[in-house]
mmCIF file as gemmi writes it, N, C-alpha and C atoms, coordinates in Angstrom:
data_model
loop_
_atom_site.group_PDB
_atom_site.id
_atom_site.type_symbol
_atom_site.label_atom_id
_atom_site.label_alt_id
_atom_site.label_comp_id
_atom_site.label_asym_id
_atom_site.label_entity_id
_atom_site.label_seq_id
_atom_site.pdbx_PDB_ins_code
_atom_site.Cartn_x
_atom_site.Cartn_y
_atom_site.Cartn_z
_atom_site.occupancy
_atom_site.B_iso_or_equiv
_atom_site.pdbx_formal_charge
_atom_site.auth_seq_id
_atom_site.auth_asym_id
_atom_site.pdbx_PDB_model_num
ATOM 1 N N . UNK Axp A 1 ? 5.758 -20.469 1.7 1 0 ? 1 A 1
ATOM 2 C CA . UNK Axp A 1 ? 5.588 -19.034 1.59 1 0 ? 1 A 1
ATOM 3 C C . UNK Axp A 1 ? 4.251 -18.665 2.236 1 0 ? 1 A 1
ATOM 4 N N . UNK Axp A 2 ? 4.434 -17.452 3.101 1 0 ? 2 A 1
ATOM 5 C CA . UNK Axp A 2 ? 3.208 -17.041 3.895 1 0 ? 2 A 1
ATOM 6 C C . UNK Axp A 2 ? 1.879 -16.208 3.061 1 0 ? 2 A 1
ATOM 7 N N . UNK Axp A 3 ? 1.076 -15.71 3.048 1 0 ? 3 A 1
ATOM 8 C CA . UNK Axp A 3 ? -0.149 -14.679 2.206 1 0 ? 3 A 1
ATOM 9 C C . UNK Axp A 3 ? 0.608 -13.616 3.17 1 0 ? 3 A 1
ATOM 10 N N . UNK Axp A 4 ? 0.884 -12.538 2.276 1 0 ? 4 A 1
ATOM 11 C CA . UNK Axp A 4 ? 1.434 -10.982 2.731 1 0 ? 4 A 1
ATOM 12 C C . UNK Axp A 4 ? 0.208 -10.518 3.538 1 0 ? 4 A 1
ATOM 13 N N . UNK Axp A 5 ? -1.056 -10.67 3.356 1 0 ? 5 A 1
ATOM 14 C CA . UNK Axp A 5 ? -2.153 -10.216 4.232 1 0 ? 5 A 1
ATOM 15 C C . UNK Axp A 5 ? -2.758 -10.626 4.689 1 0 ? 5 A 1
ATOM 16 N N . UNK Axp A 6 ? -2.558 -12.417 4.929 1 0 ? 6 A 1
ATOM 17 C CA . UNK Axp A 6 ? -3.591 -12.835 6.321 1 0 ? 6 A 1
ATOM 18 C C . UNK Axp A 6 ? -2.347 -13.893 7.194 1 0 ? 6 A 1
ATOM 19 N N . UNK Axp A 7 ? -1.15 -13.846 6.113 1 0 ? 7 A 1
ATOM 20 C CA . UNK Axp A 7 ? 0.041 -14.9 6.805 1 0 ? 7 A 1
ATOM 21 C C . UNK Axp A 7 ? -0.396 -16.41 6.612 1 0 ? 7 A 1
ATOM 22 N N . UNK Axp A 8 ? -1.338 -17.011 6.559 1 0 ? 8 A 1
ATOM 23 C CA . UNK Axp A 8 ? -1.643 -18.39 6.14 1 0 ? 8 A 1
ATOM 24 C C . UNK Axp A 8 ? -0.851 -18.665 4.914 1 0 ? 8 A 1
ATOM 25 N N . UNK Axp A 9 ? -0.567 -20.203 4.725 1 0 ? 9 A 1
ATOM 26 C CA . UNK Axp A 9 ? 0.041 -20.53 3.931 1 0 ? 9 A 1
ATOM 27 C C . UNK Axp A 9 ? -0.428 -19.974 2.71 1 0 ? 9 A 1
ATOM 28 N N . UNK Axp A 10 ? 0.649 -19.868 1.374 1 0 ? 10 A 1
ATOM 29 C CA . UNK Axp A 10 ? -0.3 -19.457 0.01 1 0 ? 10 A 1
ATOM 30 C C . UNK Axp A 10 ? -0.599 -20.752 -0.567 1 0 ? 10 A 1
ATOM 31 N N . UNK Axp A 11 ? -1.239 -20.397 -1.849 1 0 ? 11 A 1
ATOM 32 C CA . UNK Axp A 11 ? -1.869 -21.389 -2.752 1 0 ? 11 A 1
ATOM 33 C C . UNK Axp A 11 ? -1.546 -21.021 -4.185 1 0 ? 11 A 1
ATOM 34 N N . UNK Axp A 12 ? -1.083 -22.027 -4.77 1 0 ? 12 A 1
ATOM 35 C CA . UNK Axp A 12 ? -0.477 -22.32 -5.856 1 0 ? 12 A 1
ATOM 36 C C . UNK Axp A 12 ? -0.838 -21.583 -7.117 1 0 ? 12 A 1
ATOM 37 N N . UNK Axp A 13 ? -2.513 -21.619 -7.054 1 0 ? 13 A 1
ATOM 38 C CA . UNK Axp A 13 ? -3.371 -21.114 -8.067 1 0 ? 13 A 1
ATOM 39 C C . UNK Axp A 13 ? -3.468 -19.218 -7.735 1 0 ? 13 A 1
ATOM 40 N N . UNK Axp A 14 ? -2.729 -18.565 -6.755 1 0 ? 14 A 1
ATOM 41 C CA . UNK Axp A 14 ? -2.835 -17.458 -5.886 1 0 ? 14 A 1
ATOM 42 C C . UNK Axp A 14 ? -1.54 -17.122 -5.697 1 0 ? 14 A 1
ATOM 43 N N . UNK Axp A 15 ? -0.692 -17.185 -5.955 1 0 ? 15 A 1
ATOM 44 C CA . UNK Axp A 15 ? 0.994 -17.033 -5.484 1 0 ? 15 A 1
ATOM 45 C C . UNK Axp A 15 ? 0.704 -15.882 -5.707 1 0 ? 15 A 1
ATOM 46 N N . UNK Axp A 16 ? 1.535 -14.886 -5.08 1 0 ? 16 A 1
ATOM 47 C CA . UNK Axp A 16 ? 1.83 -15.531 -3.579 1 0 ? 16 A 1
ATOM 48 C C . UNK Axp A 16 ? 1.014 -15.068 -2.381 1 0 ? 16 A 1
ATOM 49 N N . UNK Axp A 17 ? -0.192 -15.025 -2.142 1 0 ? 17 A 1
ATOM 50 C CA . UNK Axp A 17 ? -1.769 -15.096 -1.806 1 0 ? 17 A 1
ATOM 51 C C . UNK Axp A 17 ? -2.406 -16.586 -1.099 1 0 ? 17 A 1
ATOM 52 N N . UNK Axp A 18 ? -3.134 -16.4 -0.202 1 0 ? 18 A 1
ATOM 53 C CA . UNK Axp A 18 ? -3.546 -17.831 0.005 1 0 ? 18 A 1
ATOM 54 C C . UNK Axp A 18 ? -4.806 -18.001 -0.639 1 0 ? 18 A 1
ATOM 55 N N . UNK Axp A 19 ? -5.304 -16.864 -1.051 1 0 ? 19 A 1
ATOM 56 C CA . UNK Axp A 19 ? -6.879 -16.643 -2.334 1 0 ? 19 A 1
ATOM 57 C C . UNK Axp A 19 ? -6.662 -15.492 -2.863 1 0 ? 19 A 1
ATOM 58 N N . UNK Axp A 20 ? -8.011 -15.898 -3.483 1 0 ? 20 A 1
ATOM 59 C CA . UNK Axp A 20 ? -8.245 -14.452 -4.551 1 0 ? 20 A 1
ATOM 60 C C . UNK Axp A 20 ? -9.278 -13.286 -3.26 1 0 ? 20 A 1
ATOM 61 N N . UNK Axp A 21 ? -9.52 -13.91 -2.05 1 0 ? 21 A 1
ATOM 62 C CA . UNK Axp A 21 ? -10.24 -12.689 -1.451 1 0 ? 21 A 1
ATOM 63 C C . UNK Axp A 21 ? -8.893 -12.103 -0.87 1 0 ? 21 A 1
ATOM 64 N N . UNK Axp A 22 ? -7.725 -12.307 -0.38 1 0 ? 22 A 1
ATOM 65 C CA . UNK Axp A 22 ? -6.363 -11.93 -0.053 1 0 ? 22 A 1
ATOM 66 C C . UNK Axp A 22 ? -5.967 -10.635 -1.606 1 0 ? 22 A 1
ATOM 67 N N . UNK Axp A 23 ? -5.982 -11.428 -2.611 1 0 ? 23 A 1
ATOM 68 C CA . UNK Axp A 23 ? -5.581 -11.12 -4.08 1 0 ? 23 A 1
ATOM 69 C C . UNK Axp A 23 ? -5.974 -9.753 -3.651 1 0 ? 23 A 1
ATOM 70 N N . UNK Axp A 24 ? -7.287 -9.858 -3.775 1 0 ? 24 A 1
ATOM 71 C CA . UNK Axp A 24 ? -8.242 -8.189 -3.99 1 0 ? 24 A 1
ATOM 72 C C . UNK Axp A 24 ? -7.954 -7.327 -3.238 1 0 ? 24 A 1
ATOM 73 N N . UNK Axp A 25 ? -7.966 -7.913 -1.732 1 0 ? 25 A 1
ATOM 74 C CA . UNK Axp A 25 ? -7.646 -6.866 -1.128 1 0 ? 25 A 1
ATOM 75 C C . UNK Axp A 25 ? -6.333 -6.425 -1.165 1 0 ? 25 A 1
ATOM 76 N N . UNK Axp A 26 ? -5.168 -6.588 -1.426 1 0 ? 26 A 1
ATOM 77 C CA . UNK Axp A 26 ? -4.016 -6.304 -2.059 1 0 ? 26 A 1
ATOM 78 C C . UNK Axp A 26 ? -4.245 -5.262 -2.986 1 0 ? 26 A 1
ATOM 79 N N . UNK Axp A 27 ? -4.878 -5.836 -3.876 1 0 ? 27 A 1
ATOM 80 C CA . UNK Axp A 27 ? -4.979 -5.13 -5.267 1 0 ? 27 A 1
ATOM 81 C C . UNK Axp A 27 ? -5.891 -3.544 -4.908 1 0 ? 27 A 1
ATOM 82 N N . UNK Axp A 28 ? -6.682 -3.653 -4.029 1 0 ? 28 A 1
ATOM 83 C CA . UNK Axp A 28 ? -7.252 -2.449 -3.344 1 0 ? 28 A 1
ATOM 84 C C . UNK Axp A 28 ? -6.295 -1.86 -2.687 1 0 ? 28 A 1
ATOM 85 N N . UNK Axp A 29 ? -5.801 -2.681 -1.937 1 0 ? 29 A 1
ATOM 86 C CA . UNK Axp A 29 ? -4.616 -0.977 -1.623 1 0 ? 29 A 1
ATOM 87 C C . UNK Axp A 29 ? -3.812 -0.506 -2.278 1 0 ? 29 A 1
ATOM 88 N N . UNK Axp A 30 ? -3.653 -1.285 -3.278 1 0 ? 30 A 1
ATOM 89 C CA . UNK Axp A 30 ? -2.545 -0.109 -4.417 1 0 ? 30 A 1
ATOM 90 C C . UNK Axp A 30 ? -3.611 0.71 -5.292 1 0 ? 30 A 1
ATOM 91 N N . UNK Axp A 31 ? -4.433 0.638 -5.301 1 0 ? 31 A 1
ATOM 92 C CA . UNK Axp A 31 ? -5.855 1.162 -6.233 1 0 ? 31 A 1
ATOM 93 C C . UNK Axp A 31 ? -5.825 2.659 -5.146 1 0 ? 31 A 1
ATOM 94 N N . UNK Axp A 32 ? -6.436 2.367 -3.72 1 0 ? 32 A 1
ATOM 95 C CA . UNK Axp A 32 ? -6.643 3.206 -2.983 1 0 ? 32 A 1
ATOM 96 C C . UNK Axp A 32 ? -5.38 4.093 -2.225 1 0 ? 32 A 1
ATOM 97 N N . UNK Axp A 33 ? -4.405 4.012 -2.9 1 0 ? 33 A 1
ATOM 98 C CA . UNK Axp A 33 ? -3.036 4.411 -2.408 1 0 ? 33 A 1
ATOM 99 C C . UNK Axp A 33 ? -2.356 4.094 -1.275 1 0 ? 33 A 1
ATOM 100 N N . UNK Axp A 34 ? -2.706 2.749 -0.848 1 0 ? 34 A 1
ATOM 101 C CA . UNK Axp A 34 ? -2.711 2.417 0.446 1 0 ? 34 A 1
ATOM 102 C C . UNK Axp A 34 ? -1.295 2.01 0.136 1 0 ? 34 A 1
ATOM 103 N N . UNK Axp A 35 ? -0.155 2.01 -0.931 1 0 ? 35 A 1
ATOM 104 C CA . UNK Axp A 35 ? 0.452 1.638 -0.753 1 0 ? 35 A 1
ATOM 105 C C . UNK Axp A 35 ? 1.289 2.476 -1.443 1 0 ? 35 A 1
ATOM 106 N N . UNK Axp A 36 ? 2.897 2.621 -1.594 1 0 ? 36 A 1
ATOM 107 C CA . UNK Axp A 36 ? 3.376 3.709 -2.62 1 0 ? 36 A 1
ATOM 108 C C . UNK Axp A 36 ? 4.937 3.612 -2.42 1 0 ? 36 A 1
ATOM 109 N N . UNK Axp A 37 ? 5.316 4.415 -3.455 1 0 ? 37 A 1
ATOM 110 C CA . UNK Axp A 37 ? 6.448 4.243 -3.648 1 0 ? 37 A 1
ATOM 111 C C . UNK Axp A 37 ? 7.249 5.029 -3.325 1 0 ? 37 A 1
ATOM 112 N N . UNK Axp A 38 ? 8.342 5.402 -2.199 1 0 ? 38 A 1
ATOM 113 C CA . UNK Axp A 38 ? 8.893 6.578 -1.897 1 0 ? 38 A 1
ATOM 114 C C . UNK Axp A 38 ? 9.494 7.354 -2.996 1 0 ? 38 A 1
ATOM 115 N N . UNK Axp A 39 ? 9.427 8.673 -2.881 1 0 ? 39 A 1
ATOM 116 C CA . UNK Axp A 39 ? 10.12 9.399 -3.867 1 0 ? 39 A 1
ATOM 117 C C . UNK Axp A 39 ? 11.03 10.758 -3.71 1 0 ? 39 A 1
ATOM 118 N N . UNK Axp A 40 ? 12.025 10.926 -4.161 1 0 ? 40 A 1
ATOM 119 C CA . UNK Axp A 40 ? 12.962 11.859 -3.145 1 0 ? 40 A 1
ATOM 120 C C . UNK Axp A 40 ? 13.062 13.022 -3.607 1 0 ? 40 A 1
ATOM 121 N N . UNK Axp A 41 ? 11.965 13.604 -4.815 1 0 ? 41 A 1
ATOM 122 C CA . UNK Axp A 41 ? 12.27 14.341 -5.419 1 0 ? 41 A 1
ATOM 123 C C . UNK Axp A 41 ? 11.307 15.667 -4.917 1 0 ? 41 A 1
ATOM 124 N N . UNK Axp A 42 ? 12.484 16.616 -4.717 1 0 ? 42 A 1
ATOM 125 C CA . UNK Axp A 42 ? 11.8 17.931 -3.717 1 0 ? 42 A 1
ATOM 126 C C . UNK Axp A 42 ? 10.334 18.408 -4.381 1 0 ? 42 A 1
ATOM 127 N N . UNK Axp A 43 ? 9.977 18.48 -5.41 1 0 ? 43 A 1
ATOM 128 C CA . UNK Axp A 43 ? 8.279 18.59 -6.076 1 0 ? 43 A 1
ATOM 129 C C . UNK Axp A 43 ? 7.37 17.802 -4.845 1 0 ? 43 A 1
ATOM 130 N N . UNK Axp A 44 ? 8.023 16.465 -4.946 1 0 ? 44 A 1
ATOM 131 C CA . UNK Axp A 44 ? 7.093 15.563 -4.887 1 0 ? 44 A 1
ATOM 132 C C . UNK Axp A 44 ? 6.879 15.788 -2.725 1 0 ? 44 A 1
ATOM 133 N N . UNK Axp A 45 ? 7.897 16.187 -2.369 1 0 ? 45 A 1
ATOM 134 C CA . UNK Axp A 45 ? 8.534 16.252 -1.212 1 0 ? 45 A 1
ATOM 135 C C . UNK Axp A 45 ? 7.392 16.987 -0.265 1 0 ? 45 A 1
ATOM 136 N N . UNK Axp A 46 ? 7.555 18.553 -1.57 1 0 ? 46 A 1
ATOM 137 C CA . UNK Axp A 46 ? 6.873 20.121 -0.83 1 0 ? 46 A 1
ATOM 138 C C . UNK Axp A 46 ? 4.868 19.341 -0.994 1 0 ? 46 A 1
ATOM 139 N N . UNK Axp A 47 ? 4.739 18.762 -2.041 1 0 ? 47 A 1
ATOM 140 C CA . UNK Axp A 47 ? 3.193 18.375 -2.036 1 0 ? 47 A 1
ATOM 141 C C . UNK Axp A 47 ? 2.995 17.597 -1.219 1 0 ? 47 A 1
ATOM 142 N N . UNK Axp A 48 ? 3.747 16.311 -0.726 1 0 ? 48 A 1
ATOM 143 C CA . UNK Axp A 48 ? 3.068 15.816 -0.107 1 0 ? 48 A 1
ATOM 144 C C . UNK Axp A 48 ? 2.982 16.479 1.721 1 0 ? 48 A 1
ATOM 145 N N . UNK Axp A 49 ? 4.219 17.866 1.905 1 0 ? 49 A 1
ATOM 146 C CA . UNK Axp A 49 ? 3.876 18.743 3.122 1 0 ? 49 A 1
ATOM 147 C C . UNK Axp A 49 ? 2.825 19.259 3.251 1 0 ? 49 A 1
ATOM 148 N N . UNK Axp A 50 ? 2.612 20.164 2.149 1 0 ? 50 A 1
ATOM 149 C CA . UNK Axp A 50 ? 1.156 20.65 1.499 1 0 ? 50 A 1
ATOM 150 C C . UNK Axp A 50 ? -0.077 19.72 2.046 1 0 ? 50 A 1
ATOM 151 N N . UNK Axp A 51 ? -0.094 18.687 1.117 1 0 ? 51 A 1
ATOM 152 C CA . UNK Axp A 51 ? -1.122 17.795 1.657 1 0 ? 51 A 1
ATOM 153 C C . UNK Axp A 51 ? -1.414 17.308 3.04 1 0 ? 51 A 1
ATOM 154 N N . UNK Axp A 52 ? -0.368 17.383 3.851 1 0 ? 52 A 1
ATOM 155 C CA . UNK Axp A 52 ? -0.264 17.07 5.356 1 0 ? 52 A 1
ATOM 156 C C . UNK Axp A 52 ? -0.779 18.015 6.111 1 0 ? 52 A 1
ATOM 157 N N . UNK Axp A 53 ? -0.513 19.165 6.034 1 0 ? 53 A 1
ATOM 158 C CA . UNK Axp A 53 ? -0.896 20.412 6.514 1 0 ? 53 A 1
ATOM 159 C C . UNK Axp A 53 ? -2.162 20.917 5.986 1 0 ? 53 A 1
ATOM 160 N N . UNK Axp A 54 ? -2.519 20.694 4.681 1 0 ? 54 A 1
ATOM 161 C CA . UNK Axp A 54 ? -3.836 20.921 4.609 1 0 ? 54 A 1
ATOM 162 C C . UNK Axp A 54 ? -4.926 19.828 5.518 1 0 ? 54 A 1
ATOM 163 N N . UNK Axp A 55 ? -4.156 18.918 5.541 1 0 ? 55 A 1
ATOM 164 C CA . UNK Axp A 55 ? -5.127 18.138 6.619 1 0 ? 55 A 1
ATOM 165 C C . UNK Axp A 55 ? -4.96 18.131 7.952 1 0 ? 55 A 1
ATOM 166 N N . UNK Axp A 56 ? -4.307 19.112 8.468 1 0 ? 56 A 1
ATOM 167 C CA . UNK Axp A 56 ? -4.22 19.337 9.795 1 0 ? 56 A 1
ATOM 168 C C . UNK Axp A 56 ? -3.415 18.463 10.476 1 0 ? 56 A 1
ATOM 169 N N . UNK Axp A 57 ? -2.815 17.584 9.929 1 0 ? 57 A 1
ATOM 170 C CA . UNK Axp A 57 ? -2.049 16.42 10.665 1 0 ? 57 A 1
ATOM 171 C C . UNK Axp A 57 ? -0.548 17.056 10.6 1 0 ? 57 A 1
ATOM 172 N N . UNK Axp A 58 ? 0.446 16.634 11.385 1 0 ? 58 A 1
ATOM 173 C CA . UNK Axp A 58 ? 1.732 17.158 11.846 1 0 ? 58 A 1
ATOM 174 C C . UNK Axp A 58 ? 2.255 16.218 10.772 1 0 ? 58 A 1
ATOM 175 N N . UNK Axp A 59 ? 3.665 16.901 9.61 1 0 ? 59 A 1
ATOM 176 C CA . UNK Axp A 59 ? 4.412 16.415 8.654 1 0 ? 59 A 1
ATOM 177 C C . UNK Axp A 59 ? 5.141 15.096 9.435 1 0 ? 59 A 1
ATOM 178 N N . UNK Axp A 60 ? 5.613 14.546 10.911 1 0 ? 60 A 1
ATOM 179 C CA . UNK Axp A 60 ? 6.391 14.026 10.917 1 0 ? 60 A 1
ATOM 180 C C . UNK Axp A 60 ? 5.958 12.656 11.727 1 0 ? 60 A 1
């Protein structure tokens, strides 16, 4: 099995990670929203347009 964020083999004590500096940074992007869960529900839909457009960036 590969480390999801550097691809080197993992380590046993780290599954499925090849360390704990791999671990963290993982664990930082779900902290920092770097990562997420789609959601189909029109609330969630119109905010995150909102949020796009308030930042000047194009919805698509």
């Amino acid at each position: 099995m590969k480390c999801p964020i550097c691809h080197n083999p993992s380590a046993r004590e780290t599954r499925p990670f090849c360390s704990r500096r791999c671990a963290d940074i993982d664990l930082g992007k779900w902290l920092s929203d770097g990562y997420s869960v789609p959601s189909q529900e029109p609330e969630d839909i119109e905010q995150a347009l909102a949020e796009t457009e308030r930042q000047g960036r194009k919805p698509y």
